[in-house]
N, C-alpha and C positions, 0 to 999 in steps of 0.2 A: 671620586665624587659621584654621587648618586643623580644622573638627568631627572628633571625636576619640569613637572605637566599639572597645568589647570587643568580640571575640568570642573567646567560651570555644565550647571543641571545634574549634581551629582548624585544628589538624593534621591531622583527619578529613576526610574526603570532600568536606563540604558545607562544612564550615570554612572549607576550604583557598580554596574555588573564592570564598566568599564575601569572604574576605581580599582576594584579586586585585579582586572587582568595585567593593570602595568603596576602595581604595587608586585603581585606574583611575577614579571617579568625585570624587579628593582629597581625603578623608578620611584622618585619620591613624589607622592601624589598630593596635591593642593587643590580638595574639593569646593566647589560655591555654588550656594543656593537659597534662593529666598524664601525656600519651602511652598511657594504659592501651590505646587502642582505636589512636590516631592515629599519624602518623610522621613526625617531621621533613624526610624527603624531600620530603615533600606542600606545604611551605613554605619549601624551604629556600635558593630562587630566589629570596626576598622581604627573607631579613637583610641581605644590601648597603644598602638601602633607609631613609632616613632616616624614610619615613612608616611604617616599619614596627617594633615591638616586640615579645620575646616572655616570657613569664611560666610556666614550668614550678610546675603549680599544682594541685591540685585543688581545687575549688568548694565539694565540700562540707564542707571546713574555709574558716575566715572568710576572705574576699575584700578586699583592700585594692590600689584605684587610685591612686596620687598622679595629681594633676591635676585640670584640669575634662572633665566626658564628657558624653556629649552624646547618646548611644545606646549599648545593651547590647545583642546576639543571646546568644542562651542556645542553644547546639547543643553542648553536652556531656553526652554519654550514648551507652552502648553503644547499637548500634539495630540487630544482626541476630543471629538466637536462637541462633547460637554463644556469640555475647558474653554476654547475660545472661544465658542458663542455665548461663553458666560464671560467671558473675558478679554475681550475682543480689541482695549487698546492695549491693553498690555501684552497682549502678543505681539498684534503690530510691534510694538518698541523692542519687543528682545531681540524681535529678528531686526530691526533698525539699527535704534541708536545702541542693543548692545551689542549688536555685532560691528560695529561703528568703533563701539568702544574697546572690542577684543583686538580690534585689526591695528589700531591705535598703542596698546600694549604689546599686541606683538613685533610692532616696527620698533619700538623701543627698545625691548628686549634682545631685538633678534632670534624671535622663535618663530617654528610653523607652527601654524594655523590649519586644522579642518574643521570645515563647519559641517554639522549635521541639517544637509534638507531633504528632502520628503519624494514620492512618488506623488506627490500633491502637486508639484511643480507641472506635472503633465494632465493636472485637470480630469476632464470625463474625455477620454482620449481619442483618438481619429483612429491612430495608431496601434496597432496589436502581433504581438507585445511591444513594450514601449523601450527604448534604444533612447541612449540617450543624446542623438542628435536631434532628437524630435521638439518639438516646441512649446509644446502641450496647447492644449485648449481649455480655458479659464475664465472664469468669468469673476469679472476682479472686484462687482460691488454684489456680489452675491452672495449668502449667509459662509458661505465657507471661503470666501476671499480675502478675508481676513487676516486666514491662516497661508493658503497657498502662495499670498500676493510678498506677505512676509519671508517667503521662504524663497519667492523668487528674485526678490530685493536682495535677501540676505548673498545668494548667489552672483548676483551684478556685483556688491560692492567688493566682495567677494576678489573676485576676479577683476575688477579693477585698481585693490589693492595690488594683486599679483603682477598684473601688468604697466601697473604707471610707477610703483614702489620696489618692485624686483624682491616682494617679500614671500617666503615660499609658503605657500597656500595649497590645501587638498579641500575637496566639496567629494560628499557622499552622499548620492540618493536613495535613502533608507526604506524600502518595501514592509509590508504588513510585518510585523513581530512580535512572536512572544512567548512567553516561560515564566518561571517565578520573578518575584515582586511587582509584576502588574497589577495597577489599581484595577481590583472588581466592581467598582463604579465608576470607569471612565467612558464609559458609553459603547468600545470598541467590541467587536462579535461575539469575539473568541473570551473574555473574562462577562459580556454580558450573558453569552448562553450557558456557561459556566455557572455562573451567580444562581444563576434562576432554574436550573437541574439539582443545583445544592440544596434551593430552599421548596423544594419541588414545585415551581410555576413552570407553565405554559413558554414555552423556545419562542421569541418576538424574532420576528425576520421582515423586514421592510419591503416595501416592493412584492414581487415573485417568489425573490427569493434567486432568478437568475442573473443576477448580476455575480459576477466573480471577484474573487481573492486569490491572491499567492503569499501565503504565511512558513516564516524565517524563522525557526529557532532561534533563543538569543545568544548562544555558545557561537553558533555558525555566525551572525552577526557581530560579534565581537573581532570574530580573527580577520573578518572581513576588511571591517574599521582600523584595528590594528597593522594590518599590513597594507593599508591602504598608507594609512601616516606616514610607515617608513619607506612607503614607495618615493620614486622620483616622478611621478605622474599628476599636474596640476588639473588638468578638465575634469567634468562629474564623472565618476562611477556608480551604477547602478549596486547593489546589494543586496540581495534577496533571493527568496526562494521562487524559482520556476514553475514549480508548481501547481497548477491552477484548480482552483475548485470555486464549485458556485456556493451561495452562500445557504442554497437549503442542503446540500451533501454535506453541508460544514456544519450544518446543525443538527445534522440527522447523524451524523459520527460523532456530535457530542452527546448525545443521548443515545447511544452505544456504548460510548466509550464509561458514562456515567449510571449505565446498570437501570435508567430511568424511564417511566413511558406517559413524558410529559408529551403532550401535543404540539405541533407547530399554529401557529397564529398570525395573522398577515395584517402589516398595517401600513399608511401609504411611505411611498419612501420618499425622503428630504431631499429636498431642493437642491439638484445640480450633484448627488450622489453620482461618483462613478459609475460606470455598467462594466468597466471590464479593469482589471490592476491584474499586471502582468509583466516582472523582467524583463529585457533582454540582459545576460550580464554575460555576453561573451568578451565585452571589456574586460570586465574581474577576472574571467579566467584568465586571458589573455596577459596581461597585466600585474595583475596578482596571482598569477595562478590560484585563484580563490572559488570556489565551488560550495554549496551546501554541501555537507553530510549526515545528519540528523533527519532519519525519516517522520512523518508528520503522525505518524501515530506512537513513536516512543517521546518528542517532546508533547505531545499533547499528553501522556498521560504523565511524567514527569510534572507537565503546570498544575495538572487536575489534583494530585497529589499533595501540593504547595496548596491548592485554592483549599480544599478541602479540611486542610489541618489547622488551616485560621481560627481563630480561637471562637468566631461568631458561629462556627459550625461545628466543634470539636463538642460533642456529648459529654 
């Protein structure tokens, strides 16, 4: 018999990719999504497919699997500050009541559970690079608390399933990401500056520009998440690329990388933005023996390649 895995948010980015790696590792996959964020295109290569199923659903109303399951991932939730500041109770609620209601299915079933939370947890940080002993620094009714506060919830209850119900429980904290099927309107750097090299505007960079990022390929994030599941290790792991670059070297390598000699442009930056997002994942290693290897100028141009051939750009 084939182990048989939810994953909700399957449509999404991280979903979608995640669908593919345990389908390829034979797993019967049982995807759900409300599409608020995601898109059927993203998976829609995988319904021919007997190991695959799918459940238009939302989470945070009650979850009901027929069968036995075997593993849940929890990756539904808007996750770039387009979407939650457009959508700001229903984020709230995925990370709430549906992780509420994941942790609920999975006591019933008897599966593990990981949930997908965010380097958001750590706020605009004190800390550098950020370890995940740290506590972060947040501000919980401010335009982005929405998101962060959701994801630090989700982690509490999280972990108090694991500790008062003896249910086995992983928490991944997921660093900047990306490669193909990223929305090129989700607000985030790397598909905004993208977007706008393609349709030759002007590079927007907030602030200076010196605040920083550490951006993950999403193959190196998969195996990360992956073997983080079948680990025996219940506290967060960090996942990401170490990497660090600011955010105008990151747009000055996209317009390198894109042949174009769009100018840069500065406009103020949003309320309570990070200034520094930075790993520590000597957890991962340690633990997972998990490491990037994907250096950042062959998945960047691997995404650029994806962005490019979309059909709104395709001559």
């Amino acid at each position: 018999m084939k182990k048989r895995i939810l994953i909700t948010g399957a449509a999404g980015f991280l979903g979608s990719h995640l669908s593919d790696r345990f389908i390829k590792e034979g797993y019967h996959v049982i995807g759900m999504d409300n599409l608020i964020t995601g898109a059927l295109k993203n998976i829609e290569h995988l319904f021919p497919l007997k190991e695959f199923e799918f459940y238009h659903h939302d989470v945070s109303r009650f979850v009901y699997v027929p069968g036995e399951l075997d593993y849940i991932l929890h990756f539904a939730s808007p996750a770039s500050p387009i979407d939650y500041l457009k959508m700001p109770i229903q984020t709230l609620k995925v990370g709430s009541l549906g992780t509420h209601n994941l942790l609920g299915l999975a006591k019933s079933k008897g599966a593990r559970m990981l949930i997908a939370s965010t380097s958001e947890v750590y706020g605009d940080p004190d800390v550098h690079p950020q370890n995940e002993d740290y506590w972060g620094h947040v501000n919980p009714v401010g335009p982005r608390g929405v998101y962060d506060e959701a994801k630090r919830f989700q982690e509490a209850i999280t972990m108090a399933y694991h500790t008062f119900h003896n249910l086995e429980t992983r928490i991944v904290r997921i660093f900047n990401t990306y490669g193909p099927r990223m929305r090129l309107y989700d607000g985030r750097a790397l598909p905004a500056f993208m977007g706008q090299a393609l349709r030759g505007e002007d590079i927007t960079v907030f602030g200076d520009g010196s605040q920083t990022r550490s951006f993950c390929y999403v193959d190196d994030l998969i195996e990360g998440i992956y073997r983080l599941l079948l680990s025996d290790y219940s506290s967060p792991v960090n996942v990401g690329n170490p990497n660090e670059i600011t955010i105008k070297q990151f747009a000055e390598e996209i317009i390198a990388l894109t042949g174009t000699n769009q100018k840069i442009v500065y406009k103020p930056l949003p309320t309570d933005d990070p200034k520094q997002r930075q790993p520590d994942i000597t957890r991962a290693k340690s633990i997972l023996g998990w490491e990037p290897k994907v250096d950042r100028a062959e998945g960047l141009k691997i995404t650029y390649d994806y962005f490019k051939n979309l059909p709104e750009f395709k001559k």
